[in-house]
N, C-alpha and C positions, 0 to 999 in steps of 0.2 A: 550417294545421297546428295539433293538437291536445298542448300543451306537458305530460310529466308530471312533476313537482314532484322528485320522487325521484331522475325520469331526469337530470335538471337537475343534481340536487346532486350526484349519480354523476358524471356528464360535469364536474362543476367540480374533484371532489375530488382530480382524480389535477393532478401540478403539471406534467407536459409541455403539456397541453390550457389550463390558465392561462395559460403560460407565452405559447402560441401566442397564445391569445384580447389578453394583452398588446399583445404585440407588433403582433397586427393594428387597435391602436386607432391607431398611431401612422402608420401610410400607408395610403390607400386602399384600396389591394390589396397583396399580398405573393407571390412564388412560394417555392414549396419551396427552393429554393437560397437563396434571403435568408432565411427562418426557419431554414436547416442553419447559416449562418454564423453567425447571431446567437447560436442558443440550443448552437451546437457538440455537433448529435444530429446521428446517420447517417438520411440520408431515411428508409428504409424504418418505423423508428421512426415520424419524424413522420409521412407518409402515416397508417400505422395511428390516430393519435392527430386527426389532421385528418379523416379517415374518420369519427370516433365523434362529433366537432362538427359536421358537416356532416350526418350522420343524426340528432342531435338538434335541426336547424335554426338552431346558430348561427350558421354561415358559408356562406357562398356560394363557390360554386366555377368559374370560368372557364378554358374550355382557352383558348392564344394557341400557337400551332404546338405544338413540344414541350413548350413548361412550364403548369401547372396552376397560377392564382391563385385564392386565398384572399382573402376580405377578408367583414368580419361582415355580418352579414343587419340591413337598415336599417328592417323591419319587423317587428319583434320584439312581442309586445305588452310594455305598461309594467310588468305584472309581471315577466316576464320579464329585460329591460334594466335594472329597479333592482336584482335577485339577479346578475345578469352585471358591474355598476358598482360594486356594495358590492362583490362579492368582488375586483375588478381594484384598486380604491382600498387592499383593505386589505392587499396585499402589491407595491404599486406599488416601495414605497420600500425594498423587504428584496432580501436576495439571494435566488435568483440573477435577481431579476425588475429590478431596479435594473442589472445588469450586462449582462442581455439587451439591454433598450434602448440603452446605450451603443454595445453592440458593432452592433446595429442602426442606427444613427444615421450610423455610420463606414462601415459598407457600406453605406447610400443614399449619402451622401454621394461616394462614392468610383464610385459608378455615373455620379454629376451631372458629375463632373470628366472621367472617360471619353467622355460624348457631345458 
């Protein structure tokens, strides 16, 4: 896949799509129900916004019966992955990106305790 520079900062600018991209540094995979919890958006939202990463080949998409996982694309090229890594590092520690992972962290966890 042929990456456009532009397309890139378009797809990084809007803060639902960081917001996702965050959050899917932190597990493997993710499905739409744990990024609803986490970032406390109605699916339909996130689909739309997971739609426009996945057409710009940041994430990878996997059906598992009814739910649809996400988790980031591991072949990225290096230009690519260091404009996706500066821009995650530079709002890691701010709201509402710092709150996202918390509340993320408590709904894996709480999946771990249920099985």
């Amino acid at each position: 896949m042929e990456y456009d520079p532009a397309a890139l900062f378009a797809a990084l600018a809007d803060t639902t799509r960081l917001r996702c991209l965050m959050l899917l540094t932190q597990a493997p995979s993710l499905c739409v129900c744990e990024l609803m919890d986490a970032l406390e958006e109605p699916q339909p939202k996130l689909s739309k916004h997971l739609g426009v990463l996945r057409e710009m080949g940041l994430v990878a998409d996997e059906r598992r019966a009814q739910w649809v996982h996400y988790s980031l694309k591991s072949d990225l090229p290096d230009w690519v992955q260091d404009i996706v890594q500066a821009s995650l590092r530079a709002v890691q520690k701010r709201k509402p990106y710092a709150n996202d992972a918390k509340r993320l962290k408590a709904r894996l966890s709480g999946c771990d305790k249920a099985a």
